[in-house]
Structures are given as C-alpha cells and as structure tokens.
TORPA-4810 file (N, C-alpha, C, O; in nm, 3 decimals):
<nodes>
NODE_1_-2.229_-0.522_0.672_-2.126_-0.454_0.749_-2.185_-0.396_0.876_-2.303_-0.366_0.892_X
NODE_2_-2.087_-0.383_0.966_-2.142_-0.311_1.108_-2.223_-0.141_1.051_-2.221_-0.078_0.944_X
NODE_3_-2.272_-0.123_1.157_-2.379_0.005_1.111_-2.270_0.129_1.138_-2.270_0.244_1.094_X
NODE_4_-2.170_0.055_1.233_-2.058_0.167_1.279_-1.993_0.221_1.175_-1.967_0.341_1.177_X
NODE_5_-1.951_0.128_1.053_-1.846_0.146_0.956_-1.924_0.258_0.815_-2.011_0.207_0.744_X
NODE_6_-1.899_0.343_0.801_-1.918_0.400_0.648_-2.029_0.323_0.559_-1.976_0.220_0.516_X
NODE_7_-2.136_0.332_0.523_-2.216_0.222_0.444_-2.138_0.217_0.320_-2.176_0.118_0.258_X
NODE_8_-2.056_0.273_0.263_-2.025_0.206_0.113_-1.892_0.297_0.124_-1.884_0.417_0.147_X
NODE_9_-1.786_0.198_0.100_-1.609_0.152_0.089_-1.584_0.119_0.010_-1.652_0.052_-0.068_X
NODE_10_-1.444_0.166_-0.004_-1.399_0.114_-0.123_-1.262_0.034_-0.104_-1.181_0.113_-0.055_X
NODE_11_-1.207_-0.084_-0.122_-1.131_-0.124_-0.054_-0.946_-0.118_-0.125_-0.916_-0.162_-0.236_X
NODE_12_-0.881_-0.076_-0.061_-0.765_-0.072_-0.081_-0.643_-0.150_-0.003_-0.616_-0.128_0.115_X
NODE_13_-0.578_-0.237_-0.082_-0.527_-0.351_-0.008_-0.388_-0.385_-0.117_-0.345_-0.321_-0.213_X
NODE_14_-0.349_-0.492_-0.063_-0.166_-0.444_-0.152_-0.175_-0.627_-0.180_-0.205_-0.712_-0.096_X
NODE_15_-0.138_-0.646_-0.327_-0.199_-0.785_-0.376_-0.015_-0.776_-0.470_0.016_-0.712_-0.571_X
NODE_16_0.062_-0.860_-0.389_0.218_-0.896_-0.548_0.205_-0.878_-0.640_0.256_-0.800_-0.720_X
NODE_17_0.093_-0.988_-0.645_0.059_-1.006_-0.847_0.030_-0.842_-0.891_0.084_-0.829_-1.001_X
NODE_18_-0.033_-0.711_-0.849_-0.057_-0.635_-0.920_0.022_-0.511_-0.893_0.071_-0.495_-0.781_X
NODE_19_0.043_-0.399_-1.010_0.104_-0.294_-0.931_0.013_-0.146_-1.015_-0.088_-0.185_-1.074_X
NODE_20_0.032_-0.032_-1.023_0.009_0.120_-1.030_-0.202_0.076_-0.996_-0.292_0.090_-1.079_X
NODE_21_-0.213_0.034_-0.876_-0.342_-0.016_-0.885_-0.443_0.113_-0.794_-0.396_0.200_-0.721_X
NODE_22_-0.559_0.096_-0.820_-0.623_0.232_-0.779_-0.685_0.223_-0.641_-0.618_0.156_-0.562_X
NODE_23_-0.753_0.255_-0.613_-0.787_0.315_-0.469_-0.888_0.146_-0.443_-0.890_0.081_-0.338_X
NODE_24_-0.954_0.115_-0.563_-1.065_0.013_-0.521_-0.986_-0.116_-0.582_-1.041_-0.198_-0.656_X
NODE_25_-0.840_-0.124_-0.537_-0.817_-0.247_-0.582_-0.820_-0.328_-0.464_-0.851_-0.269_-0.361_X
NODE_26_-0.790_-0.466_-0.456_-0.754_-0.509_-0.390_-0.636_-0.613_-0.385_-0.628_-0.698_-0.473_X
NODE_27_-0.548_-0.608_-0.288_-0.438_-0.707_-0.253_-0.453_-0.756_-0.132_-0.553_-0.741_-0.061_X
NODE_28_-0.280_-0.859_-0.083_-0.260_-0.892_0.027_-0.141_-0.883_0.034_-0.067_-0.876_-0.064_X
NODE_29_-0.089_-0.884_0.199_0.021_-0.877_0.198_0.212_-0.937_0.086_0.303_-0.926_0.168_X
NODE_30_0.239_-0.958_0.023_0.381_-1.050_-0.002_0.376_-1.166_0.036_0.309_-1.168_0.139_X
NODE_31_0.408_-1.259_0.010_0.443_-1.318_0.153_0.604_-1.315_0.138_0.650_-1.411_0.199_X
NODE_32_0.682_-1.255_0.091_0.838_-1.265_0.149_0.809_-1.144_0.265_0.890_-1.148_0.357_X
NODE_33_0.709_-1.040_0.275_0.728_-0.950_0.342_0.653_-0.972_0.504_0.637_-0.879_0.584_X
NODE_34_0.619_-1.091_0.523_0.586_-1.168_0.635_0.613_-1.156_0.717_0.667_-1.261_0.683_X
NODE_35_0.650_-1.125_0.850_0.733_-1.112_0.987_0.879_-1.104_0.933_0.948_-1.197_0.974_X
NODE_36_0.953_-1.004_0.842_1.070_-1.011_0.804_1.184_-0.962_0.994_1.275_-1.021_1.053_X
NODE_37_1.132_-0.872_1.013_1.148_-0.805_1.124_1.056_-0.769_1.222_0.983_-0.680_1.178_X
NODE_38_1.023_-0.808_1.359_0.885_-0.722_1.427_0.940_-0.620_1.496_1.014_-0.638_1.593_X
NODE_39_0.899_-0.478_1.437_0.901_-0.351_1.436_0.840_-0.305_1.566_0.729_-0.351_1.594_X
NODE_40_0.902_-0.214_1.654_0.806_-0.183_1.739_0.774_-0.064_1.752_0.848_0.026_1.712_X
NODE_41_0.631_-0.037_1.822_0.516_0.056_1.738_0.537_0.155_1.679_0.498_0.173_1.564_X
NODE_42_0.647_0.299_1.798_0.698_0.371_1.765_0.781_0.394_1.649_0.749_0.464_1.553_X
NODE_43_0.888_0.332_1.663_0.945_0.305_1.522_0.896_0.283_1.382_0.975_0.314_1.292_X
NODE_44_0.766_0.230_1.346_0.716_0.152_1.245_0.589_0.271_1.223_0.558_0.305_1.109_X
NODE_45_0.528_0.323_1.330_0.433_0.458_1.287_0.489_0.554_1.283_0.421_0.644_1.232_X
NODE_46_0.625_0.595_1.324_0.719_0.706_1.260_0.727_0.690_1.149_0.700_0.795_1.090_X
NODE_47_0.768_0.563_1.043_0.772_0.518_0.929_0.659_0.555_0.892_0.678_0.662_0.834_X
NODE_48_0.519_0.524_0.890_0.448_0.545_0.840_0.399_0.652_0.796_0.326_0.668_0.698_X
NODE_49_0.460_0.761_0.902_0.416_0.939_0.919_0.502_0.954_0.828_0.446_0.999_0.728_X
NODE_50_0.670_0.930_0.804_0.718_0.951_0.734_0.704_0.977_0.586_0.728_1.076_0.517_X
NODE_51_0.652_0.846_0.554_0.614_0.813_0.386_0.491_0.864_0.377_0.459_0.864_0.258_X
NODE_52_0.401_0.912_0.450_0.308_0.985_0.394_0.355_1.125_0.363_0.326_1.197_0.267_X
NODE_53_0.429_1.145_0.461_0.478_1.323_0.493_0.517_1.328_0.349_0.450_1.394_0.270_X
NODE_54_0.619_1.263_0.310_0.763_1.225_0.180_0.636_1.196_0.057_0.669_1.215_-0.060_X
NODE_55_0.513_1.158_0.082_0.464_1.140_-0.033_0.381_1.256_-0.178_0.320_1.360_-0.156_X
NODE_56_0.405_1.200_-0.302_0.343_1.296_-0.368_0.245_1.236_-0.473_0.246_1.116_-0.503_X
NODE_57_0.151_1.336_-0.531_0.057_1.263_-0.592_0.112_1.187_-0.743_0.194_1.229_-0.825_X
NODE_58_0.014_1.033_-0.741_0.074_0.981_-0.895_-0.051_0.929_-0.924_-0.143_0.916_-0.843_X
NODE_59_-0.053_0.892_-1.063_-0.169_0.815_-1.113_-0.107_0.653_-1.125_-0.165_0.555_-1.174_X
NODE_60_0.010_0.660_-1.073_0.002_0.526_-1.084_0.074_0.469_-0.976_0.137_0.365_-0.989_X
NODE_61_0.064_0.556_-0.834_0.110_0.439_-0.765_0.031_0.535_-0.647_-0.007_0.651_-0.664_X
NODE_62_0.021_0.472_-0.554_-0.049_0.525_-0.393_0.026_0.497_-0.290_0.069_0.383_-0.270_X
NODE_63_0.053_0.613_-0.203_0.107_0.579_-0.053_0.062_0.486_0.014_0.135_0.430_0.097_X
NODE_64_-0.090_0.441_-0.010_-0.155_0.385_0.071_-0.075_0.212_0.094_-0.042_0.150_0.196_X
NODE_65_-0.064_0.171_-0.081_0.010_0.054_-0.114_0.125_0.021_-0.017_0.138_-0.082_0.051_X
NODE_66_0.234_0.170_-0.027_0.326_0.142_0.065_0.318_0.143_0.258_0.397_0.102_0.343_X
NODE_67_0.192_0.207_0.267_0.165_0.221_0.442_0.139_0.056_0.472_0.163_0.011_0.584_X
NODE_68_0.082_-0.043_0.350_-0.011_-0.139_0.401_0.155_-0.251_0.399_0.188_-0.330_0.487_X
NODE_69_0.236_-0.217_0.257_0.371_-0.293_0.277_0.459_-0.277_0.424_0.540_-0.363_0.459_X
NODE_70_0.427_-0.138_0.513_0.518_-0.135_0.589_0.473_-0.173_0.700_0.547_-0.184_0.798_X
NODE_71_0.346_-0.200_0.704_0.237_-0.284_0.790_0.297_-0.431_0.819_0.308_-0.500_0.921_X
NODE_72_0.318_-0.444_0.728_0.317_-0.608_0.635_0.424_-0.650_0.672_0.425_-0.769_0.705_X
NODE_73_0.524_-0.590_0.679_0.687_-0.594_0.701_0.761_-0.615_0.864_0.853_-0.676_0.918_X
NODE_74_0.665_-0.533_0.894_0.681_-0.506_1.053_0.595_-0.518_1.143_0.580_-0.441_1.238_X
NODE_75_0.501_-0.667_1.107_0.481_-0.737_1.196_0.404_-0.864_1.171_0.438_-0.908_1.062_X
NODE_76_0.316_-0.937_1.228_0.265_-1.068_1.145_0.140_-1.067_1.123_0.052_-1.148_1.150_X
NODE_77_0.140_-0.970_1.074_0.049_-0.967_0.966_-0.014_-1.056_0.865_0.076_-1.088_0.788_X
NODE_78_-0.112_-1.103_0.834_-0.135_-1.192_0.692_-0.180_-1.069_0.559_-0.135_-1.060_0.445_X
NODE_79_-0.275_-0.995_0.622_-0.361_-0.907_0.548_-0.395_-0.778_0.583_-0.458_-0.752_0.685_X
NODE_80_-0.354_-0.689_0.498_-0.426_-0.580_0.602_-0.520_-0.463_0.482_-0.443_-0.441_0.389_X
NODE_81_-0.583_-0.428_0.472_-0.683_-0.340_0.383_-0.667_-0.269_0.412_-0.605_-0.266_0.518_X
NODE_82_-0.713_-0.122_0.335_-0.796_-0.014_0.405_-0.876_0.037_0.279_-0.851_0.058_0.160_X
NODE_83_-0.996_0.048_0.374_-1.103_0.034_0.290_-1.159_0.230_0.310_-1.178_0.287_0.417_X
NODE_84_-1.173_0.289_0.177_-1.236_0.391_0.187_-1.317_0.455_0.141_-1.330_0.449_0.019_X
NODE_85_-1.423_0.561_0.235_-1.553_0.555_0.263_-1.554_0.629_0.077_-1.459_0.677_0.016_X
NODE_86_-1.665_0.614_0.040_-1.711_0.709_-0.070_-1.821_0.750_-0.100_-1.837_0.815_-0.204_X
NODE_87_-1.908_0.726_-0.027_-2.028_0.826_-0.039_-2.144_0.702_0.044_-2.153_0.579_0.038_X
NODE_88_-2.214_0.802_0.114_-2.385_0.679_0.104_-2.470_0.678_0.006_-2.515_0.775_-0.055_X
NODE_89_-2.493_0.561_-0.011_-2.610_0.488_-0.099_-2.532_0.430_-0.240_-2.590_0.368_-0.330_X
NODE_90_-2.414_0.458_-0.237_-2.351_0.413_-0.391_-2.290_0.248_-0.315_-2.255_0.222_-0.200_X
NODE_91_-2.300_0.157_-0.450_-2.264_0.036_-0.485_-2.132_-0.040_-0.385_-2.014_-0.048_-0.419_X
NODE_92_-2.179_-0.080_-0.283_-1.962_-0.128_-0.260_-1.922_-0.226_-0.392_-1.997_-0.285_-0.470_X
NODE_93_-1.762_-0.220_-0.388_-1.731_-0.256_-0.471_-1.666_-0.379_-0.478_-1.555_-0.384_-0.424_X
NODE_94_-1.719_-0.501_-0.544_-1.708_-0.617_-0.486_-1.571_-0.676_-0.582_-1.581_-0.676_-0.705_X
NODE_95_-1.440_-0.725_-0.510_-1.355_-0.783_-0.581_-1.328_-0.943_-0.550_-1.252_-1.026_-0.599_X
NODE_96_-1.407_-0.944_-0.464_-1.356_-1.118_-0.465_-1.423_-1.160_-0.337_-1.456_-1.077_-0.252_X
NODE_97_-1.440_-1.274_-0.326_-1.473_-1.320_-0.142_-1.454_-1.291_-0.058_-1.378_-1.373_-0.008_X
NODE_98_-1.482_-1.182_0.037_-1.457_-1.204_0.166_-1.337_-1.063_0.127_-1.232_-1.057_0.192_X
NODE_99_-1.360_-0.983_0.046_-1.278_-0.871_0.020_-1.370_-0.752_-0.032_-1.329_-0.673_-0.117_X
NODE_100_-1.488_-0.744_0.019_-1.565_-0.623_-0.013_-1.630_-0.570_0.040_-1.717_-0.498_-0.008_X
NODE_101_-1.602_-0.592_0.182_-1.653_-0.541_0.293_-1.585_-0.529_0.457_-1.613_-0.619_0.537_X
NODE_102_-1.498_-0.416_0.498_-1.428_-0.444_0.619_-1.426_-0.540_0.729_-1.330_-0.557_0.804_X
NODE_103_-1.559_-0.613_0.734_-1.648_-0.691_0.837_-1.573_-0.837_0.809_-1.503_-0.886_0.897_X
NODE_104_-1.593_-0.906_0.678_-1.592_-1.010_0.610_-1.410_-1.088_0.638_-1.330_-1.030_0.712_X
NODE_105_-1.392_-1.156_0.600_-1.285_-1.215_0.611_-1.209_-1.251_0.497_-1.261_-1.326_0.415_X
NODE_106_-1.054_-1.194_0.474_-1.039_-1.159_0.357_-0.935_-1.348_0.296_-0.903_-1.395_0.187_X
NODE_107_-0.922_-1.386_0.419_-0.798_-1.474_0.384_-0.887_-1.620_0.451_-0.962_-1.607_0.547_X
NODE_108_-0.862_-1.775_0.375_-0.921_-1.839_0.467_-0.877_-1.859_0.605_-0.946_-1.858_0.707_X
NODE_109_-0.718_-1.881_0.588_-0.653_-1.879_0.692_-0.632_-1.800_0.810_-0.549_-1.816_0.900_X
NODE_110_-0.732_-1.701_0.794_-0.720_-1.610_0.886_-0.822_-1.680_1.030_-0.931_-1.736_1.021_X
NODE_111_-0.707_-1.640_1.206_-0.754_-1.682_1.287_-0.777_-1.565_1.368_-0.837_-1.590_1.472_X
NODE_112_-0.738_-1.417_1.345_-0.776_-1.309_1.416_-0.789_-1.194_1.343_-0.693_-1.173_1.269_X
NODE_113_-0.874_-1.117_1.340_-0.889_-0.999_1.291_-0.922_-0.861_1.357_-1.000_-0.863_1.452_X
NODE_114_-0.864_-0.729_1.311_-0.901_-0.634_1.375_-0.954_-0.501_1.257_-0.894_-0.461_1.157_X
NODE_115_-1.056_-0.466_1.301_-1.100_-0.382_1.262_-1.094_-0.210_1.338_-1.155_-0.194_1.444_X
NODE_116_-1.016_-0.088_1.272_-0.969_0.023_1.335_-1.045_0.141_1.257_-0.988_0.162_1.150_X
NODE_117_-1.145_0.217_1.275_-1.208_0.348_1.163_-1.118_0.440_1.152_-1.078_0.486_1.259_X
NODE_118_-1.073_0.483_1.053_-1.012_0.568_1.034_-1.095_0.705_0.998_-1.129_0.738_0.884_X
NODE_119_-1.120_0.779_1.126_-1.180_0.908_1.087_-1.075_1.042_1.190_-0.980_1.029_1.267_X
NODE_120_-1.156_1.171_1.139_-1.081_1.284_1.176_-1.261_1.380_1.256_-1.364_1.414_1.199_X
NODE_121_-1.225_1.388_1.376_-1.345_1.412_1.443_-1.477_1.332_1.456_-1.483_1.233_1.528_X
NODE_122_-1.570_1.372_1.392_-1.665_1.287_1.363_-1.684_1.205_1.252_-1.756_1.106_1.245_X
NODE_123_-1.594_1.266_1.142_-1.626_1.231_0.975_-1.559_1.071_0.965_-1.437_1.057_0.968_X
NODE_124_-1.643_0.961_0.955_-1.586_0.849_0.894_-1.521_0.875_0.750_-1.583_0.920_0.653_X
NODE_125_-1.418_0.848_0.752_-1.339_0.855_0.593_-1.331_0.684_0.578_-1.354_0.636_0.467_X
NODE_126_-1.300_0.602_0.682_-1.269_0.460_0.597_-1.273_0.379_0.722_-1.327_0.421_0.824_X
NODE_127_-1.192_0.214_0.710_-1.184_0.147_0.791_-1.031_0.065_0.760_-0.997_-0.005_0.664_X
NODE_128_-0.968_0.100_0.868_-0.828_-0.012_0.854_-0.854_-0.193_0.902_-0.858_-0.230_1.019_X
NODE_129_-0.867_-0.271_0.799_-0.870_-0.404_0.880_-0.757_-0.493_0.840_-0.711_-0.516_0.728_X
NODE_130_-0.729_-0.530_0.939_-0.609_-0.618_0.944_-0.646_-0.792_0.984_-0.745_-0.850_1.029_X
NODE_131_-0.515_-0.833_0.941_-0.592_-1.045_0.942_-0.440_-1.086_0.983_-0.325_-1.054_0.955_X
NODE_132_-0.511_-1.179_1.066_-0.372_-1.241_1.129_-0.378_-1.394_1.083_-0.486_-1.426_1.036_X
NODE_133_-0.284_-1.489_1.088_-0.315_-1.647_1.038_-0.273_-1.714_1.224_-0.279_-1.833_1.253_X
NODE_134_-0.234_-1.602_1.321_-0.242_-1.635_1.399_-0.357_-1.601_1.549_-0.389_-1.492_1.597_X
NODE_135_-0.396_-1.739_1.591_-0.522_-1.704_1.718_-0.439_-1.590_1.820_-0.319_-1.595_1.848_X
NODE_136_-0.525_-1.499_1.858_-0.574_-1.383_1.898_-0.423_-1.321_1.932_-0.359_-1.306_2.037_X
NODE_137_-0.388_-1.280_1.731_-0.276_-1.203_1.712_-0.235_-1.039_1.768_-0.119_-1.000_1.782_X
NODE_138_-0.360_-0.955_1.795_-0.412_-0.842_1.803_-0.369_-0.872_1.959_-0.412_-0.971_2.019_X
NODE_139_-0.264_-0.761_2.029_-0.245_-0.723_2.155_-0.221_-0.562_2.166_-0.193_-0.481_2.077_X
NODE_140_-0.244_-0.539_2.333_-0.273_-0.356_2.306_-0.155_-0.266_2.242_-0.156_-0.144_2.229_X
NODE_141_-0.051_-0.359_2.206_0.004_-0.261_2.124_0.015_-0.253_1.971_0.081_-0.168_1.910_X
NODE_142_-0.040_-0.326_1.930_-0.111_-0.411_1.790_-0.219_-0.272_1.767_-0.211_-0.207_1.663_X
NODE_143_-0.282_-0.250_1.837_-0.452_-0.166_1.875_-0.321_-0.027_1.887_-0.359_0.063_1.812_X
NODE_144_-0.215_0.004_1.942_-0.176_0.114_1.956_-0.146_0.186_1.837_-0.170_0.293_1.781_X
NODE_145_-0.058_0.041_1.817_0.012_0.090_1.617_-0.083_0.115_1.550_-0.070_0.224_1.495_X
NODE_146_-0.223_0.038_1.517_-0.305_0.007_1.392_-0.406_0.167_1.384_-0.444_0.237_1.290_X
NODE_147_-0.427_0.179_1.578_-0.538_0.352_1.553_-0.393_0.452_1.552_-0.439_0.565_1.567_X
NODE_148_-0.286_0.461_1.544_-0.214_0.588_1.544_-0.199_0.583_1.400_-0.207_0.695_1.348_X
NODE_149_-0.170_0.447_1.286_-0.158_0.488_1.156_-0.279_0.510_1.125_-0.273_0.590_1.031_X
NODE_150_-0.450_0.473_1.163_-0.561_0.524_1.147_-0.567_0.697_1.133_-0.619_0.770_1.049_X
NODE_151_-0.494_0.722_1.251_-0.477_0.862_1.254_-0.410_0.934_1.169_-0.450_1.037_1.115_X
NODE_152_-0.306_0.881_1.156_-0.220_0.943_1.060_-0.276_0.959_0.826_-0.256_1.039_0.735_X
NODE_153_-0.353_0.814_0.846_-0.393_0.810_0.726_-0.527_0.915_0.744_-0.556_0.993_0.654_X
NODE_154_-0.600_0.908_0.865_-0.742_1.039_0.811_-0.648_1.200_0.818_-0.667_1.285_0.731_X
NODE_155_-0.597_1.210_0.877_-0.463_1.368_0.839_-0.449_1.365_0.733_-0.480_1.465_0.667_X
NODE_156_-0.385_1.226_0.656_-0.317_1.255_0.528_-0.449_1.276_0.388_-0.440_1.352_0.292_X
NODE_157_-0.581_1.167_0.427_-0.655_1.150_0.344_-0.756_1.299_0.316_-0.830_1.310_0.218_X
NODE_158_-0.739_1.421_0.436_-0.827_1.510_0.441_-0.725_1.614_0.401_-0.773_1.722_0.368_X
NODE_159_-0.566_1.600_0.396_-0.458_1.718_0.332_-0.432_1.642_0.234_-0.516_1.589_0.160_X
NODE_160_-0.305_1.632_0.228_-0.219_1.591_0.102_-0.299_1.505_0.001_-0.313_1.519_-0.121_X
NODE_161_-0.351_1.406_0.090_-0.418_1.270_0.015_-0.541_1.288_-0.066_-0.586_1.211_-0.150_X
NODE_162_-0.594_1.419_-0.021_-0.723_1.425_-0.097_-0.794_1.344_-0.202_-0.908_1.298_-0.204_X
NODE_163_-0.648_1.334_-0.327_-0.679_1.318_-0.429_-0.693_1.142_-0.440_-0.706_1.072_-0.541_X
NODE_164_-0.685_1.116_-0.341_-0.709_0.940_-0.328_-0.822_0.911_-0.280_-0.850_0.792_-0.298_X
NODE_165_-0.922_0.988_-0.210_-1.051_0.996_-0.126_-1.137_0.984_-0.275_-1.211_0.891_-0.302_X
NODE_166_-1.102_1.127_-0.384_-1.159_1.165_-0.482_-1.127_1.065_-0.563_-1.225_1.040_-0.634_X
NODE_167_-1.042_0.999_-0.585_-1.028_0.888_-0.716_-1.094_0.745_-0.656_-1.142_0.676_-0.745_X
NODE_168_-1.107_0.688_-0.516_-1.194_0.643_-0.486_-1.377_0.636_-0.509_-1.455_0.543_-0.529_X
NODE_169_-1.386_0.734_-0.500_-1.528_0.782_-0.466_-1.567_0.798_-0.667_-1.683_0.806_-0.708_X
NODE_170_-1.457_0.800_-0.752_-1.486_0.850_-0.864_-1.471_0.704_-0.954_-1.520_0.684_-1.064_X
NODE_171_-1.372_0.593_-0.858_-1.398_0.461_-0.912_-1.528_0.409_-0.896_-1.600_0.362_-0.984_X
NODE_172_-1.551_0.420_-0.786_-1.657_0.374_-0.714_-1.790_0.375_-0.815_-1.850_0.280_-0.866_X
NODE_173_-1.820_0.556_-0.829_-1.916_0.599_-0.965_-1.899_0.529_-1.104_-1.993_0.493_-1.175_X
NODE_174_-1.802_0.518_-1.125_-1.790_0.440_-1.237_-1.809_0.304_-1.221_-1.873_0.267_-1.320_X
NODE_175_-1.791_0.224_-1.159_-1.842_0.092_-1.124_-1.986_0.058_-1.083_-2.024_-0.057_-1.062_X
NODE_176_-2.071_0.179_-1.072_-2.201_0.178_-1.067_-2.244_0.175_-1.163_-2.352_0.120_-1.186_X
NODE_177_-2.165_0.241_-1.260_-2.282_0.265_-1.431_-2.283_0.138_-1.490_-2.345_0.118_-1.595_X
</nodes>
C-alpha cells in the first residue's frame, strides 16, 4: 500500500450476497443499483450527511453499508470500499483478491480508480476507494462528492460512529490470533 494510507485497514465494502456484515467485511456494489439515477453532488452528499445524522448504533447492520449503497445508486460506480484504519503493526485483513488493501484493484473490470483518505485534521482514520468499469470515470466533481463524504464519514467515525472504528480494530485483533 502507499506509505500515505494508514499501514493496516480494515476493509468495508457492500457485497448483495451478504447482509448484518461487520466492519472487515467485504462487498460490491448491486448491480441493479448501477447508474439507476446520476445524482448530483450536492444532492447525493446531503443524502449521505443525512443517513449518517438519522443513524443509530446496531450489531447488525452499519451506516457505512448504506453510505457505500447510496454511492452506488447515484452514480457509475462499479465498487466502492471504505477501508478502516485500526491500529499500526496489526495484520490487514485479507478477504479475497485485490480486496485487502485500498491500493489494489478490487474488480477485474475495473478501468479507473480513485482513492480519497478519510481523516479529521491530521489523524488518518481510513481510505475511501472507489472503481469505475469505465476509462477515466473520476471527474472534479466525482473528487468533490467522494472527499466531502470522506469528510463527512471521519465526523461521523470520531462522534456517533465510534463504535464502528472500535468493532473494526476489535475484528481486526481477533483475526490476528
């Protein structure tokens, strides 16, 4: 991984086949939820502020799932992760090819990718990466939407969300032993 990104992530990503899944799971977008509508920025990171604001803690389901569906929904998207930080020197947590590390490439089909850190001052908390199946899908308002929900998820992950940083970082430990 880049030296920029958090040394050890945990990746969180939104996969159909699975659901009440934890912080180090991994998915991908739907595909019915594919370019249903393209959302524009404002509109779609209001949404996003929204459902975090509206959100409350569960053990079996995560806001995060739904930030990455409304990602997914509202615009063309193939893939989008977010991967979060959990400590240095512990294990990343490997779920499949090209899905255990923000850097890597999660889809074959993927022809553009963007990578966004999601931190609050200096503190890396994670990395948002997103995959497109289309060549050089990422335009500056692509980069506008992807760092304002960056922003919005390190707010939520250092208040409300806490307890998703901590069940991360506590999967993570357990997948070391």
């Amino acid at each position: 991984t880049n030296s920029h990104w958090p040394s050890t992530v945990c990746p969180m990503t939104l996969d159909p086949g699975r659901s009440g899944a934890s912080p180090c799971s991994v998915f991908s977008c739907p595909q019915d939820s594919q370019l249903n509508v393209y959302l524009p920025t404002r509109p779609l990171l209001a949404d996003v502020e929204g459902l975090l604001a509206a959100s409350r803690p569960s053990a079996h389901h995560s806001p995060l799932e739904d930030v990455i569906d409304l990602l997914c929904r509202g615009r063309h998207y193939a893939w989008v992760g977010i991967f979060l930080a959990v400590g240095e020197g512990a294990p990343q947590q490997t779920s499949g090819a090209g899905r255990d590390a923000p850097g890597e490439v999660a889809l074959p089909e993927t022809r553009s990718k963007i990578l966004i850190s999601i931190k609050l001052a200096s503190r890396e908390l994670g990395v948002l990466s997103v995959e497109s199946d289309l060549e050089g899908a990422f335009g500056a308002e692509d980069r506008v939407l992807l760092e304002g929900v960056a922003d919005s998820l390190a707010r939520f992950l250092t208040g409300r969300g806490k307890y998703l940083a901590r069940k991360a970082r506590t999967d993570a430990f357990r997948l070391a032993m």
